[in-house]
C-alpha positions in Angstrom: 0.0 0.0 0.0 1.0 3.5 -0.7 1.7 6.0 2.1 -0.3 9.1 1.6 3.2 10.9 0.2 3.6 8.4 -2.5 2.3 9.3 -5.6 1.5 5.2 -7.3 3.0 4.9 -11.2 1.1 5.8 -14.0 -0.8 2.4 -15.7 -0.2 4.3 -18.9 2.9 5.3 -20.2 4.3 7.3 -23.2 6.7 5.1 -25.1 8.2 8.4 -25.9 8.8 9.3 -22.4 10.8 5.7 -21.3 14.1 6.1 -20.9 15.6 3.6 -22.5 18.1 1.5 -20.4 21.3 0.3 -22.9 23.3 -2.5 -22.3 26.3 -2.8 -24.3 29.5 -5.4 -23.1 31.3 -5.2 -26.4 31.4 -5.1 -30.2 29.2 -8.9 -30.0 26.7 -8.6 -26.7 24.2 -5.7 -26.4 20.6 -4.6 -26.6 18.2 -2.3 -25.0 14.8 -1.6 -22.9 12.6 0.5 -21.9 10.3 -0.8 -18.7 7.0 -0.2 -20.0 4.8 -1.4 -16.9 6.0 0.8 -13.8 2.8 0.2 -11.7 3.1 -3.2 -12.2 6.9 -3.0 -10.9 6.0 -1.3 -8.4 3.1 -3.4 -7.1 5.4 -6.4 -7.8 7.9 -4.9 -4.4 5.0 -5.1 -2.5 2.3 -7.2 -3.5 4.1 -10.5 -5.5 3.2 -9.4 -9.1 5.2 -10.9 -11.2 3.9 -9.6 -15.0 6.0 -6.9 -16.8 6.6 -5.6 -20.4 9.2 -4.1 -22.0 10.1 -2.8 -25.6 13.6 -4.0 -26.8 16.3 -3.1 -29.5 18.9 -5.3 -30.6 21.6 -3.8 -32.5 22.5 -4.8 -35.7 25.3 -7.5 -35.5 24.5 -8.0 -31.9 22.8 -10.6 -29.1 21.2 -9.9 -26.5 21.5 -12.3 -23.0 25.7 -12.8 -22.9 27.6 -15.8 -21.6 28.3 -16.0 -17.7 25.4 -13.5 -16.8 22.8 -16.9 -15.8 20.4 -16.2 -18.2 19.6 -19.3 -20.4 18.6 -17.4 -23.5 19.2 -14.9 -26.0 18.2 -13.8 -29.1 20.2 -12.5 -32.1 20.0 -9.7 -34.6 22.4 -10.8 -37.8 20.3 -8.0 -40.5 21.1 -4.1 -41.2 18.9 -2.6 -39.0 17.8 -2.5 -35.1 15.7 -5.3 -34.2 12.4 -4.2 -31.7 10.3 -6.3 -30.4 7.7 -6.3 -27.6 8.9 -8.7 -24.4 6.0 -9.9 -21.9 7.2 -11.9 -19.4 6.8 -13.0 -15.4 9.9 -11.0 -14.1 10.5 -14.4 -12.2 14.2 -14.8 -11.3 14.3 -18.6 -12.2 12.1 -18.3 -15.7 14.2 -19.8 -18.4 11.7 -19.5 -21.4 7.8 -18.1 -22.0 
């Protein structure tokens, strides 16, 4: 629950206005996000929701999910130009695949 001074996250949310988180390890791994479900998040601290959505960019050339980080899948962008796509997922720590 929200204290009276907390003002809850919007439900919607301006693509536009995400900023967009990049992760880049080198010329190979790389890709960015923008969190697109910040009540949800923020419900999920607090109350167990698990469901969140993000919009993502894959650079040309580049895969997403590197080696050593735990994560048990990636995906790859081998054309010319940024690959976007819409993720949905549980934001479970210990979900391989959906």
């Amino acid at each position: 629950m929200n204290s009276p001074d907390t003002i809850p996250p919007s439900l919607v949310v301006n693509v536009a206005d995400v900023p967009e988180t990049v992760q880049m390890d080198d010329a190979h791994w790389g890709s960015a996000f923008k969190p697109l479900t910040p009540a949800l998040d923020a419900l999920g601290r607090q109350d167990g929701v698990r469901l969140g959505m993000n919009l993502s960019r894959t650079p040309p050339g580049h895969s997403g999910c590197p080696a050593g980080t735990g994560t048990a899948h990636q995906i790859a962008n081998p054309y010319d130009e940024d690959l976007v796509y819409l993720g949905v997922e549980l934001n479970d720590p210990h979900e391989v695949c959906t």
